[in-house]
VEXDREN-2710 file (C-alpha; in Angstrom, 1 decimal):
% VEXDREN-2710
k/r/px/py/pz
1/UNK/127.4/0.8/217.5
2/UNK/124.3/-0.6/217.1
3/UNK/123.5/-4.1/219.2
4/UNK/120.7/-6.2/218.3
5/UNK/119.4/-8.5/221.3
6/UNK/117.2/-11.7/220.9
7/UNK/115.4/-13.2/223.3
8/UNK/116.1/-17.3/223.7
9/UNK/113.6/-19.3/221.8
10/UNK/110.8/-21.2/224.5
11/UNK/110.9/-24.4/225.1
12/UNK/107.4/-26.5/224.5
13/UNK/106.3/-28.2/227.3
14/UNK/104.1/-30.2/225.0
15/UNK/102.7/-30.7/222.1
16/UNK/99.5/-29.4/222.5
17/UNK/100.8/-26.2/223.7
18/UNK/99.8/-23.5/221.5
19/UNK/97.7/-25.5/219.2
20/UNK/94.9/-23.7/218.0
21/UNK/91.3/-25.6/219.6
22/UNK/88.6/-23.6/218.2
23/UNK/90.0/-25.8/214.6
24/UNK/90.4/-28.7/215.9
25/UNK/86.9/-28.3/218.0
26/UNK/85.2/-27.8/214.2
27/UNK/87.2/-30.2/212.7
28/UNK/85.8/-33.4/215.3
29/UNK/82.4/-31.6/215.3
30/UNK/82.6/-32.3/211.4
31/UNK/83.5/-35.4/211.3
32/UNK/81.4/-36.9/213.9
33/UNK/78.6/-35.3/212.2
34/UNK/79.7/-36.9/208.9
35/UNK/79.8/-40.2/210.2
36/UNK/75.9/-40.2/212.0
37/UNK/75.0/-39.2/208.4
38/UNK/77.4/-41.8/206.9
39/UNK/75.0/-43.7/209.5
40/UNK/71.5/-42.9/208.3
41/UNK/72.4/-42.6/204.7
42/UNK/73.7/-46.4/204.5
43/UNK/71.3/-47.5/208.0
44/UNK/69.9/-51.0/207.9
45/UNK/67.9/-53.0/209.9
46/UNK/69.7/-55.8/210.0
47/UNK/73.0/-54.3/211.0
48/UNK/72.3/-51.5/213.5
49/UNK/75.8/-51.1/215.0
50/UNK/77.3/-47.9/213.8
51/UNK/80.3/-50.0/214.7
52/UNK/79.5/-52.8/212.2
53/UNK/82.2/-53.0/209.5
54/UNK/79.8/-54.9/207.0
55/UNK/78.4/-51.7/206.2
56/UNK/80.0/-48.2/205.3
57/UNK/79.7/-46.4/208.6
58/UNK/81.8/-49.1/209.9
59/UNK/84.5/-48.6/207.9
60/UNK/84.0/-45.0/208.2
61/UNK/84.6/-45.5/212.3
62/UNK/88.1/-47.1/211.4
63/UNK/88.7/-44.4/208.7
64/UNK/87.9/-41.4/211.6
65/UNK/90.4/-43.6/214.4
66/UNK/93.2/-43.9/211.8
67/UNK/92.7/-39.8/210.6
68/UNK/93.1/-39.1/214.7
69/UNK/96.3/-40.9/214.7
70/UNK/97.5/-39.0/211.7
71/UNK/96.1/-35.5/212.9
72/UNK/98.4/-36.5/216.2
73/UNK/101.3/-37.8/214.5
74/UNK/101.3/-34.5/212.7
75/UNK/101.6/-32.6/216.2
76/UNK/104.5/-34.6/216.8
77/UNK/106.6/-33.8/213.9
78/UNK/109.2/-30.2/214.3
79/UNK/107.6/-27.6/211.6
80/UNK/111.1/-27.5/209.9
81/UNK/110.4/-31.1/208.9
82/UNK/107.4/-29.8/206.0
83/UNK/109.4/-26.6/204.9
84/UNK/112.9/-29.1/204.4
85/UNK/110.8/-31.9/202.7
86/UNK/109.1/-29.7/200.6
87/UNK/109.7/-30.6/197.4
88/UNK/110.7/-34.5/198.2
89/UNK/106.7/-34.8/198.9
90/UNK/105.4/-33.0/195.8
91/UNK/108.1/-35.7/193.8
92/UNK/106.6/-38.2/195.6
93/UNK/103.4/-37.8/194.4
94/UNK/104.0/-36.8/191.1
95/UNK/105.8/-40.1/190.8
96/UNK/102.3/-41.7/192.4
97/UNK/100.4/-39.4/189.8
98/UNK/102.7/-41.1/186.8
99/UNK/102.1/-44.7/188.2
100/UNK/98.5/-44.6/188.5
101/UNK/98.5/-44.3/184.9
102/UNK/100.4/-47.4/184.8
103/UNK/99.1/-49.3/187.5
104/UNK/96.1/-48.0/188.7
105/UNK/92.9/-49.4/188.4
106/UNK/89.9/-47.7/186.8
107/UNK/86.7/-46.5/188.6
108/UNK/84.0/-44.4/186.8
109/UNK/86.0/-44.2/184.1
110/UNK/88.9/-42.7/185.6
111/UNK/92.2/-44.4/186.6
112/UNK/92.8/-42.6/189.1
113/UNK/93.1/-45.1/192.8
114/UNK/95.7/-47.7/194.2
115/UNK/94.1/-50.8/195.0
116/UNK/96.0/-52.7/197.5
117/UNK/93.5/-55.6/199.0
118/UNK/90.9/-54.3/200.9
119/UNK/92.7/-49.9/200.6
120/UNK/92.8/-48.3/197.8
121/UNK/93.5/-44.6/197.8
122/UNK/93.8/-41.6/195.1
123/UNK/97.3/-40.3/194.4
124/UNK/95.5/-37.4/193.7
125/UNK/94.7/-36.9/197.4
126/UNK/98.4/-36.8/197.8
127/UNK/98.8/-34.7/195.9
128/UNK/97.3/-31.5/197.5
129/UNK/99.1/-32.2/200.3
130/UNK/102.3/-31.9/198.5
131/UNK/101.9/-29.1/195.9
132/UNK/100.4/-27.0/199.0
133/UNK/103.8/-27.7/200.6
134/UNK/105.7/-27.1/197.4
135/UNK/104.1/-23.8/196.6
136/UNK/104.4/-22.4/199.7
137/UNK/108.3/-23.5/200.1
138/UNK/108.7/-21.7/196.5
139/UNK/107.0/-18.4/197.5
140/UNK/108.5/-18.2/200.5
141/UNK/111.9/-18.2/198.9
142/UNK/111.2/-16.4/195.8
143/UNK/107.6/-14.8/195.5
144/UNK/106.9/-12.9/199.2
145/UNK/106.8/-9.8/196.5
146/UNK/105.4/-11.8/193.9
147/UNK/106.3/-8.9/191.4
148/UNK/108.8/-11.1/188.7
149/UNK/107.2/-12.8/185.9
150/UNK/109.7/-16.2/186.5
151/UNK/108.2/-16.3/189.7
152/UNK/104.4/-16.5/188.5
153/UNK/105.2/-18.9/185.5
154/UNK/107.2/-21.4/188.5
155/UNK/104.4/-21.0/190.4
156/UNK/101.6/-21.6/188.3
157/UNK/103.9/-25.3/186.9
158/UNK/103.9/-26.3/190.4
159/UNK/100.3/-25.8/190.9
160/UNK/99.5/-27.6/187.2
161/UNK/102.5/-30.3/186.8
162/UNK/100.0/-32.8/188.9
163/UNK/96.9/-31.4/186.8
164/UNK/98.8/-32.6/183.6
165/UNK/98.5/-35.9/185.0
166/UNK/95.2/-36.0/186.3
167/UNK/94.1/-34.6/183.1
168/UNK/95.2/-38.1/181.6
169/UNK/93.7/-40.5/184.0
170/UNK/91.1/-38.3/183.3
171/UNK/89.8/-36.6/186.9
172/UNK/88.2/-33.9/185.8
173/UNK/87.0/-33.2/189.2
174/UNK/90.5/-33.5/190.8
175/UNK/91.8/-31.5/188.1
176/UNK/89.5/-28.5/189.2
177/UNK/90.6/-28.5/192.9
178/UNK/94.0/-27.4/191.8
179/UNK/92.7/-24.2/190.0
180/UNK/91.4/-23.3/193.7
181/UNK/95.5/-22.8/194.5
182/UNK/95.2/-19.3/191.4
183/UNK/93.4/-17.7/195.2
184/UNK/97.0/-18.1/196.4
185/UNK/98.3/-16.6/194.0
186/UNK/96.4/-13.5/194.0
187/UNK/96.8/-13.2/197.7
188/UNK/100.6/-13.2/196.7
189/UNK/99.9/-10.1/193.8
190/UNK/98.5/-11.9/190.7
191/UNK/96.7/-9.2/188.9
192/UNK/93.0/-10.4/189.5
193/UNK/92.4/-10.3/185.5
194/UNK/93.2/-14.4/185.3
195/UNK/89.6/-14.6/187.6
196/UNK/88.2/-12.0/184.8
197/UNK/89.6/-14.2/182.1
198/UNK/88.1/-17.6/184.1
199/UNK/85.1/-16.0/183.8
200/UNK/84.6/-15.4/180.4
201/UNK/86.2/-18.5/179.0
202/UNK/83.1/-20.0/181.0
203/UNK/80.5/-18.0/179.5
204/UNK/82.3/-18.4/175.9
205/UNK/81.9/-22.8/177.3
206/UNK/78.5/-22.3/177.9
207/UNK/77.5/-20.0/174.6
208/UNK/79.3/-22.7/172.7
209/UNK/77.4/-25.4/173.7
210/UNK/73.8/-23.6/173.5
211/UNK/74.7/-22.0/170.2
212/UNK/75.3/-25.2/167.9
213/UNK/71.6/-26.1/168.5
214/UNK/69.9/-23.4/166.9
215/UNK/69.3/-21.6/164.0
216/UNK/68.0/-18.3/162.8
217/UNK/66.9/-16.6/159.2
218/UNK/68.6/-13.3/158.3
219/UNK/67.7/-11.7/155.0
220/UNK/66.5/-15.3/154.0
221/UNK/69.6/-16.5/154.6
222/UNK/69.4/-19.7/157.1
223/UNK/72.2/-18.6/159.8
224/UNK/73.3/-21.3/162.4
225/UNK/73.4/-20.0/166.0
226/UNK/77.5/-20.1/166.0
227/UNK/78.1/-18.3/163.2
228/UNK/75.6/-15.5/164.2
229/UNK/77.9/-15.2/167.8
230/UNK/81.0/-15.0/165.8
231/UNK/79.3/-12.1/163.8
232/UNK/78.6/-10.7/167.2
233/UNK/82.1/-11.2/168.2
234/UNK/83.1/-9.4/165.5
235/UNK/81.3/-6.7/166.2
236/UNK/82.0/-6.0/169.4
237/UNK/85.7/-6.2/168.9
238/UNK/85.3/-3.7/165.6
239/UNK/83.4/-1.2/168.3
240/UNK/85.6/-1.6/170.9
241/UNK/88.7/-0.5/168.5
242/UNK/86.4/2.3/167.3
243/UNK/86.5/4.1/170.8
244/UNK/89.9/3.0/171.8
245/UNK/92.0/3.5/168.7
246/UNK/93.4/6.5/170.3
247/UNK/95.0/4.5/172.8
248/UNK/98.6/3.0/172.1
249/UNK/98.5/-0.6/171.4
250/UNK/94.6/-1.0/171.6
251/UNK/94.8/-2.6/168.0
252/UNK/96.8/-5.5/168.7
253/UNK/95.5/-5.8/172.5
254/UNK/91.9/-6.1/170.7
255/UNK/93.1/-8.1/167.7
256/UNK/94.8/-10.8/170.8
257/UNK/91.9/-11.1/172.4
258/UNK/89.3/-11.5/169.7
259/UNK/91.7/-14.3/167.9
260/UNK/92.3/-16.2/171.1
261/UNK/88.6/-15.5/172.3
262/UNK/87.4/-16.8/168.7
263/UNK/90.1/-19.5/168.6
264/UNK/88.3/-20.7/172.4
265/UNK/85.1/-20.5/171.4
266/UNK/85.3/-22.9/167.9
267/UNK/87.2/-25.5/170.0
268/UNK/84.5/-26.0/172.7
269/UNK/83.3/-28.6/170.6
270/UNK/86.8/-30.6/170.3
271/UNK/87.2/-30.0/174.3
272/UNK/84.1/-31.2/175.0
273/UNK/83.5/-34.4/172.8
274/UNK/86.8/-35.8/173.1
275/UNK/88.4/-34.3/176.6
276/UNK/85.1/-34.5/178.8
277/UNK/84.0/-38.3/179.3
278/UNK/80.2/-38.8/178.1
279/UNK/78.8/-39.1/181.2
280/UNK/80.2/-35.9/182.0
281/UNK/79.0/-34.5/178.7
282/UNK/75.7/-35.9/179.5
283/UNK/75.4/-34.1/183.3
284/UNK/76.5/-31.0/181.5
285/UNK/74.1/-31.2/178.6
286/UNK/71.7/-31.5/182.0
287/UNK/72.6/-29.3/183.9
288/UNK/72.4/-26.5/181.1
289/UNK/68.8/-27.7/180.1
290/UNK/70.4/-28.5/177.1
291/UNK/68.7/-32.4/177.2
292/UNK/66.1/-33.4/180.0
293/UNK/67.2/-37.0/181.5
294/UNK/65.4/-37.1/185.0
295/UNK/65.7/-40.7/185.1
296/UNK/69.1/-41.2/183.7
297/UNK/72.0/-38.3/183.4
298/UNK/69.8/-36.0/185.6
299/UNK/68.5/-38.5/188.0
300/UNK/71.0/-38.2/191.1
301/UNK/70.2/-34.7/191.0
302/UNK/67.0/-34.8/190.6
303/UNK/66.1/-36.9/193.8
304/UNK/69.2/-35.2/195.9
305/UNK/67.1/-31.6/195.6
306/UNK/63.6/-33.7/196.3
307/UNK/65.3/-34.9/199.2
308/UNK/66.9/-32.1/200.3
309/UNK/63.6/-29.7/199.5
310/UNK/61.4/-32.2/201.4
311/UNK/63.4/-31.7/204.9
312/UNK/61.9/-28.1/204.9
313/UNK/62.9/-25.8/207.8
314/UNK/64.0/-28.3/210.7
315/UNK/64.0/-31.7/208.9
316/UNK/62.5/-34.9/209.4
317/UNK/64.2/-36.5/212.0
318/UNK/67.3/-38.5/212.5
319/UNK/66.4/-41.7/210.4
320/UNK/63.4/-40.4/209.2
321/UNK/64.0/-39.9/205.9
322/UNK/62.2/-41.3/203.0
323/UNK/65.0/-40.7/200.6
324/UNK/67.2/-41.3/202.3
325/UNK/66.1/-44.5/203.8
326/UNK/65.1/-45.8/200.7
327/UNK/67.9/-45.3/198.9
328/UNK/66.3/-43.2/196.0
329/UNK/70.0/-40.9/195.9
330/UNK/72.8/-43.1/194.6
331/UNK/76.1/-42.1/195.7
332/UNK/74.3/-40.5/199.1
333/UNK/77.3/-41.5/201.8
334/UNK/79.7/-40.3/199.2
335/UNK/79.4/-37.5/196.7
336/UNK/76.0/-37.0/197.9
337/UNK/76.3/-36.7/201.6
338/UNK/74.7/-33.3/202.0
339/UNK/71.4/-34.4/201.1
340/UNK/70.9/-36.7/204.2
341/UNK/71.6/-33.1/205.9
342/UNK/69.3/-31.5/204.1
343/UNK/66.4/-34.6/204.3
344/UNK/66.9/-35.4/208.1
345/UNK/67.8/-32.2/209.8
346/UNK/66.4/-29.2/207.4
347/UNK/67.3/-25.9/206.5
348/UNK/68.7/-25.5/210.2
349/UNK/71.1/-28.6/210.2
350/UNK/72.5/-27.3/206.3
351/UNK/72.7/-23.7/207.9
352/UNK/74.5/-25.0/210.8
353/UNK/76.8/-27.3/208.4
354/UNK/77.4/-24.6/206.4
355/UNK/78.2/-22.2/209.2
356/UNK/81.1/-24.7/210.2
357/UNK/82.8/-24.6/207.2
358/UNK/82.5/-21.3/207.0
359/UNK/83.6/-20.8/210.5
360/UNK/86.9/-23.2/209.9
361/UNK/88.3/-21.7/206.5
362/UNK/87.5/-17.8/207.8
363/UNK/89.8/-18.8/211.0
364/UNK/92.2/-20.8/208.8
365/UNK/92.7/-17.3/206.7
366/UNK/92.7/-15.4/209.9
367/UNK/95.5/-17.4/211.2
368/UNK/97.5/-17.2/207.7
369/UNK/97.2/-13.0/207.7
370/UNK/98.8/-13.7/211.2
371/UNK/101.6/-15.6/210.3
372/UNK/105.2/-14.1/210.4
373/UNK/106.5/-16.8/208.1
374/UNK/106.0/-16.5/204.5
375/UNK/105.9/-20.3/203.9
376/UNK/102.8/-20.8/206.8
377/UNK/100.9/-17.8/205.5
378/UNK/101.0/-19.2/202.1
379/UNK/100.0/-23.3/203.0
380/UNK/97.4/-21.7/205.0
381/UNK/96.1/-20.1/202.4
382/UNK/96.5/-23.9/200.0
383/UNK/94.0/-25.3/203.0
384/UNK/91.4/-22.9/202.7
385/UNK/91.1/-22.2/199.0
386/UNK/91.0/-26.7/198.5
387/UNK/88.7/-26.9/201.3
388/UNK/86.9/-24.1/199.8
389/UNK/86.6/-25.9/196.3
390/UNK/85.3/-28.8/197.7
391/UNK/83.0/-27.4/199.8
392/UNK/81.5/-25.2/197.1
393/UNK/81.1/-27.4/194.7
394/UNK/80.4/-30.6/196.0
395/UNK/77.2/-28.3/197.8
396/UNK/76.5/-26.8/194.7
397/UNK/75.9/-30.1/192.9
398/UNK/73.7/-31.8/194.9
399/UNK/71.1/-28.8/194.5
400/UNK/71.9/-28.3/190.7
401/UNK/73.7/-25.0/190.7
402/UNK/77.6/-27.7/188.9
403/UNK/77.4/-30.6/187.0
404/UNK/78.0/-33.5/189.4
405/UNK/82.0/-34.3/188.9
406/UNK/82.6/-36.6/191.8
407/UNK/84.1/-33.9/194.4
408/UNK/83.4/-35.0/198.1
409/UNK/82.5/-33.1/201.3
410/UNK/85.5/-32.8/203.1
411/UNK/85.7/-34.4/206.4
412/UNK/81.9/-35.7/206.2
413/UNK/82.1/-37.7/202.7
414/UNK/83.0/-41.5/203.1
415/UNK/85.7/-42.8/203.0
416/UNK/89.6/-42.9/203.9
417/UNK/92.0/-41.8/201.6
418/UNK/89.8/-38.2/201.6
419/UNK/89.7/-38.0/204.7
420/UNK/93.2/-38.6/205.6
421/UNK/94.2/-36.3/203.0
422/UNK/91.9/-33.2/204.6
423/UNK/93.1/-34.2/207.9
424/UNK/96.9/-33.8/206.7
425/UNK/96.2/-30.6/205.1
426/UNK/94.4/-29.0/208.2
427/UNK/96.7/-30.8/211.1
428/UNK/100.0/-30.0/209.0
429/UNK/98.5/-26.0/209.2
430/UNK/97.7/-26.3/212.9
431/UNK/101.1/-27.5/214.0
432/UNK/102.7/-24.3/211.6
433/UNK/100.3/-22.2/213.4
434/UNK/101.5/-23.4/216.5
435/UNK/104.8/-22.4/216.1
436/UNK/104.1/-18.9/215.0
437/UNK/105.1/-16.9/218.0
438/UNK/108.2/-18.7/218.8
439/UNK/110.2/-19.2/215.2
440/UNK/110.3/-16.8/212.5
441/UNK/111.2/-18.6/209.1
END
């Protein structure tokens, strides 16, 4: 007879036991160097106190006290409590999603925020916190082998119900932080092919929009730069049959592709002109080299990398820069926020920034691959692949590698509702962690 024996489950003496510090050491490191940079990017004379409310790193000290009260809170709560309330949280803010559409109130051409006197907040924000939740309570009860194509279709509706939407509010940068959660996926067993398939509708994006600009003369006939690609096309997808026909199924595999491919590529245009809002057209157009706009589409850009190139190796100082204290970079305590970095403190302070964030999501994976429950591993996972998003891109724009979308630096960016929501994400994941040796879900 075979007897099984399990130990009693320890009792926390509190709630701090356990908790991982070297992530919640990088994540007040982070924010307290977001807000001195909050400070020199909006400093003024005439109000000096990094306390003063008048100005943005004011509010930004009430934003920080309020995310410390919600990263505790979050300590507080038993980890049963986000696996249970899973999917009452993603309903939640799927129903704030649909009421922003209704009630919100538009900013840069997007109604996407709550305005409630002096708060307003993105559903959006919300919203990562609760598909990451949902997700992971799916795949922990369906999709730890990930092998069954009901589960991948459930799973990919959970990650793009809230992108429907966003679509129509229309956040294009939002929209783009939930295609971050396809990592999860593939960590779960999705065939690495949908990355492959990313990639080429990009460069199919990107050939669209160069193509339709030129011209060339073949056989004195006058050939527009489109047409000659989809000749090309052609061609490549006759050749490829030609050495594959042997193959079972290569005909109809090729013939797919080349009709969807095709079917892509002529409706870049469509996509473009009436999806993407003009002055997201126009800071593509830019970025591309498509048009040259330094002083309108291109100018944020264009002074973010003057500031950021003129810090050189170890900066100019704290409150010594020229940019910065000018104000030449609109946007600079928000969506801009890493060029103060790269102004006042150089290539050090950006290496040392960097090196946080890369520090914080490695250990965040780390801590998932460690996990003996399906449902923490997973909302790990959700953490690092959004915080990796945003960190990637929003760095990326401000030196002109993406088209500036409006994607802020976690933690560092001002303002609450973001920071609230990144403190959620990575307090919920550190109270899971926390938990990891004594429960098995």
């Amino acid at each position: 007879m075979l007897i099984c024996y399990s130990s009693p489950l320890r009792i926390k003496r509190n709630i701090f036991e356990d908790i991982d510090w070297v992530m919640v050491v990088i994540y007040l490191v982070l924010v307290l160097f977001g807000w001195i940079s909050i400070y020199a990017a909006t400093y003024d004379e005439l109000h000096p106190s990094i306390f003063d409310l008048a100005k943005n790193h004011g509010k930004q000290a009430l934003w920080i006290g309020l995310a410390l009260v919600i990263g505790l809170i979050m300590l507080f709560f038993d980890t049963r409590f986000f696996e249970t309330f899973a999917y009452p949280i993603y309903g939640f803010a799927l129903l704030l999603l649909m009421g922003v559409l209704v009630f919100g109130t538009e900013v840069k051409g997007a109604q996407s925020w709550f305005v409630l006197g002096p708060v307003s907040f993105q559903p959006s924000e919300i919203a990562k916190f609760g598909t990451a939740l949902a997700l992971a309570k799916y795949l922990s009860m369906n999709g730890a082998r990930f092998d069954n194509l009901s589960i991948k279709l459930k799973s990919l509706a959970i990650i793009f119900l809230p992108g429907v939407f966003i679509l129509l509010q229309p956040d294009v940068g939002s929209l783009l932080v939930f295609t971050s959660l396809l990592i999860v996926l593939y960590r779960q067993g999705l065939s690495g092919w949908i990355f492959g398939l990313g990639f080429v509708a990009i460069i199919l994006f990107i050939m669209a929009l160069f193509l339709k600009q030129y011209e060339w003369t073949l056989f004195g006939t006058l050939i527009q730069g489109k047409v000659a690609f989809i000749l090309g096309l052609s061609s490549l997808a006759a050749l490829t049959y030609y050495y594959l026909r042997k193959r079972k199924g290569s005909l109809f595999i090729i013939a797919a592709g080349y009709i969807a491919s095709l079917g892509y590529f002529l409706s870049v245009d469509y996509l473009f002109d009436n999806i993407l809002q003009p002055h997201h057209q126009n800071r593509i157009n830019e970025l591309l080299g498509i048009v040259s706009d330094p002083l309108g589409a291109g100018y944020n850009v264009h002074q973010s990398k003057i500031a950021i190139g003129s810090g050189g190796f170890s900066g100019k100082g704290f409150l010594q820069g020229t940019q910065t204290k000018f104000h030449f970079v609109p946007e600079q305590s928000t969506d801009f926020i890493f060029c103060t970095i790269g102004e006042e403190w150089g290539f050090l302070g950006s290496l040392v920034l960097i090196g946080l964030f890369l520090t914080l999501m490695t250990r965040i994976v780390w801590l998932a691959e460690k996990q003996r429950s399906v449902f923490t591993r997973v909302y790990g996972y959700c953490v690092a692949s959004i915080l990796f998003i945003h960190f990637t891109i929003n760095i990326a724009m401000t030196i002109g590698l993406a088209p500036v979308i409006g994607i802020p630096l976690p933690f560092f960016s001002y303002g609450g509702s973001s920071l609230w929501s990144f403190t959620l994400l990575l307090f919920t994941f550190i109270k899971l962690d926390s938990e990891r040796k004594y429960v098995l879900r």
